[in-house]
C-alpha beads as a LAMMPS data file, in Angstrom:
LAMMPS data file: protein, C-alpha beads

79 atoms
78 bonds

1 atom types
1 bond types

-500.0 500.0 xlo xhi
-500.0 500.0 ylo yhi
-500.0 500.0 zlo zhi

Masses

1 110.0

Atoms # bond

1 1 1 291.871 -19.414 375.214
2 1 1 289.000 -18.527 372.883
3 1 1 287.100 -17.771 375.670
4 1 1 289.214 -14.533 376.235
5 1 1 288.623 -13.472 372.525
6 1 1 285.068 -11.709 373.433
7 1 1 286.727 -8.673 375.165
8 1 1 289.792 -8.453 372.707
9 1 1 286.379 -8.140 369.633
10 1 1 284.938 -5.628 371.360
11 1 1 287.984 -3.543 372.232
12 1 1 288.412 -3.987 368.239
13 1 1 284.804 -2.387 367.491
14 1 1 285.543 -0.095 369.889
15 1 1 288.577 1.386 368.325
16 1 1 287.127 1.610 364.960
17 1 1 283.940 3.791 366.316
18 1 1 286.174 5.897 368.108
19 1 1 288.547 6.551 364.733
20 1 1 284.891 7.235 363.379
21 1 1 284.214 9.581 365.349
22 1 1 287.782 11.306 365.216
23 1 1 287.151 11.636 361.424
24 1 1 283.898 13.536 361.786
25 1 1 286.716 16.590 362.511
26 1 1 287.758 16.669 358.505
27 1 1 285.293 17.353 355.872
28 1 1 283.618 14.570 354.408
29 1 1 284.287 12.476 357.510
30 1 1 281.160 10.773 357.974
31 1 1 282.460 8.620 354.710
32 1 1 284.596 6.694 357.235
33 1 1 281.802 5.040 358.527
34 1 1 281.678 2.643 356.015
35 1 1 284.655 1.059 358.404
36 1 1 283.089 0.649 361.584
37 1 1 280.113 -0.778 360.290
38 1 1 281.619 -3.007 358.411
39 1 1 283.934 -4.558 361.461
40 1 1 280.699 -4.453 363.662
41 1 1 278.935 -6.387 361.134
42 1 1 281.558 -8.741 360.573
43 1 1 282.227 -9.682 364.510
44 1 1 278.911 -9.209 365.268
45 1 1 277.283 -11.218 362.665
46 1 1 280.224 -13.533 360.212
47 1 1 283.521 -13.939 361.639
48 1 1 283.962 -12.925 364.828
49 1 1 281.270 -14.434 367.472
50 1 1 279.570 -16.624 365.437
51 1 1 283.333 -18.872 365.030
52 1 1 284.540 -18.481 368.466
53 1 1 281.171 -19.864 369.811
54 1 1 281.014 -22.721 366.950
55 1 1 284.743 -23.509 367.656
56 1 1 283.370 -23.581 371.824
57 1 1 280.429 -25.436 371.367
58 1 1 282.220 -28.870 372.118
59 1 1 283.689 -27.479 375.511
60 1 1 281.742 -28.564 378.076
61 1 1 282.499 -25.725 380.090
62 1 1 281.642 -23.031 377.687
63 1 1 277.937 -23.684 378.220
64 1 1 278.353 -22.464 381.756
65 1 1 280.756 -19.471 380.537
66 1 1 278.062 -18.032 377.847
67 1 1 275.183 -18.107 380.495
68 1 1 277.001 -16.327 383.057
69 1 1 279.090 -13.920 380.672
70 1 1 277.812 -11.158 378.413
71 1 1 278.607 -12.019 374.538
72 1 1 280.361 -8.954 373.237
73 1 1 280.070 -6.367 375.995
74 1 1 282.753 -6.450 378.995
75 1 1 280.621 -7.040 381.925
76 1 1 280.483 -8.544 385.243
77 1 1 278.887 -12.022 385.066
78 1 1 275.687 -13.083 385.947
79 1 1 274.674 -15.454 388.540

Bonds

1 1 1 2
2 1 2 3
3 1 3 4
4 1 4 5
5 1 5 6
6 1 6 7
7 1 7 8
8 1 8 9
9 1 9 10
10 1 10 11
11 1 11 12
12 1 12 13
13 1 13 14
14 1 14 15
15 1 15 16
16 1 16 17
17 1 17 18
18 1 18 19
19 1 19 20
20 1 20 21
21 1 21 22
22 1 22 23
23 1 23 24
24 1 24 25
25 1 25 26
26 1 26 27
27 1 27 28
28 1 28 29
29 1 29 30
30 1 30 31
31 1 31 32
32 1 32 33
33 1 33 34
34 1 34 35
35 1 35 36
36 1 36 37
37 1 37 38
38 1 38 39
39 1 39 40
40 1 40 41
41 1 41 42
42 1 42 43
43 1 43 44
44 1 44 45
45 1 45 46
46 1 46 47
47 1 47 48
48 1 48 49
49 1 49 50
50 1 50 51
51 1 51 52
52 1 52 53
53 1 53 54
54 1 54 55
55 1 55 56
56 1 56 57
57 1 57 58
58 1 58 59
59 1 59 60
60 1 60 61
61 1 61 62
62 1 62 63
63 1 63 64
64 1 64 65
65 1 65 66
66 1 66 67
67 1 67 68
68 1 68 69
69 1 69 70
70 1 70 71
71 1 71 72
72 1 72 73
73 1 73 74
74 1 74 75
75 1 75 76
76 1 76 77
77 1 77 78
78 1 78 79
């Protein structure tokens, strides 16, 4: 199941950029993008990818799954 996290992260990141970008409408918006980096940062980098792959790295599938899949981006996979 933590296999099907990746998409769910970036949909996350995703959402955050896009309320970014909805609060460069007010004055003083560009403050807000203390939050989006922050997630990125954290998914990217801490919490997010770095535990799901840690938590994977005794499946012996998921070496298979993280050569053929892209790590944060939804994308077809490779062959």
């Amino acid at each position: 199941m933590a296999i099907l996290e990746a998409p769910k992260l970036f949909g996350e990141v995703l959402q955050w950029w896009g309320i970014f970008v909805i609060a460069l409408s007010v004055e003083n918006g560009w403050v807000s993008i203390i939050g989006p980096l922050t997630i990125t940062v954290l998914i990217l980098k801490i919490s997010g990818i770095p535990l799901l792959e840690k938590k994977m790295e005794t499946n012996l599938e998921f070496s298979e799954y993280k050569r053929k899949t892209s790590v944060f981006i939804p994308l077809p996979p490779r062959k």
